[in-house]
VOKESE-317185 format. One line per 4 residues: number of its first residue (from 1); their letters; for each residue x, y, z of C-alpha. Coordinates in nm, 4 decimals. Layout:
<atoms>
NUM = A = X/Y/Z  ...
</atoms>
This chain:
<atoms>
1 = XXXX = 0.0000/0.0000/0.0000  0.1655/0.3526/-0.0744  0.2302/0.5888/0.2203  0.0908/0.8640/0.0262
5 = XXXX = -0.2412/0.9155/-0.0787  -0.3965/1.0783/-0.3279  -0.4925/1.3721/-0.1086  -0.1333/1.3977/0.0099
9 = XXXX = -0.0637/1.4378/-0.3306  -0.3174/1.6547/-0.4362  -0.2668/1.8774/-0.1267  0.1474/1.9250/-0.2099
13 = XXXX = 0.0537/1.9804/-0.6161  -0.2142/2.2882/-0.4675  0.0587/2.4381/-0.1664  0.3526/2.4268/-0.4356
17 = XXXX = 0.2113/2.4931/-0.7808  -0.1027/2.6341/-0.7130  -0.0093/2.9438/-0.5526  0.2365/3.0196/-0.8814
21 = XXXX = -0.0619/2.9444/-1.0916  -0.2819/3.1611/-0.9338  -0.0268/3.4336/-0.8832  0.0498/3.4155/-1.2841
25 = XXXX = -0.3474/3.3997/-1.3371  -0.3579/3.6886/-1.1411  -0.0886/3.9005/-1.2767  -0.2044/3.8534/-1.6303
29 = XXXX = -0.5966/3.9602/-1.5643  -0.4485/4.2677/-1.3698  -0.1980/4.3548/-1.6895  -0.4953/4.2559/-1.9760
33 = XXXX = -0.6212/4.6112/-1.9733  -0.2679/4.8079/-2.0247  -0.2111/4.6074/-2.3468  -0.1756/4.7902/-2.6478
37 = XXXX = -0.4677/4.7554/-2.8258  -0.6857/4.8086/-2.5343  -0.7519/5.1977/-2.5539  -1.0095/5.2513/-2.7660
41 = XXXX = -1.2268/4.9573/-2.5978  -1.1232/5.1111/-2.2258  -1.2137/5.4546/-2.3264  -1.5106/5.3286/-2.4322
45 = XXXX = -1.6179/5.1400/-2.1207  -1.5076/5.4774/-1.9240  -1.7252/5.6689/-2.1283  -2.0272/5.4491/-2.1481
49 = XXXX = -2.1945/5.5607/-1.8001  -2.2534/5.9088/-1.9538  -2.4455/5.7287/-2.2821  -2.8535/5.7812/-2.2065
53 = XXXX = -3.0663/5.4778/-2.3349  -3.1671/5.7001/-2.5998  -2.7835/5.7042/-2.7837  -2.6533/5.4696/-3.0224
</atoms>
């Protein structure tokens, strides 16, 4: 019988790897809107709240 089970396992893959995946999950949602291409659709998004119901 192994001495380590699969929740040993699964518990070392989450404390060692998942924090790095979550920290590079993190880090990329946080830099997504400063990419180049991302000004027009941001100043959009900052402007919409002024738009009535009535604009198109």
């Amino acid at each position: 019988m192994s001495t380590h089970s699969t929740y040993d396992m699964l518990r070392h893959l989450a404390d060692s790897w998942g924090l790095l995946v979550m920290t590079a999950i993190f880090v990329g949602l946080s830099a997504w809107p400063f990419r180049p291409g991302a000004k027009p659709l941001n100043r959009e998004a900052a402007n919409s709240i002024f738009k009535d119901e009535t604009d198109v």
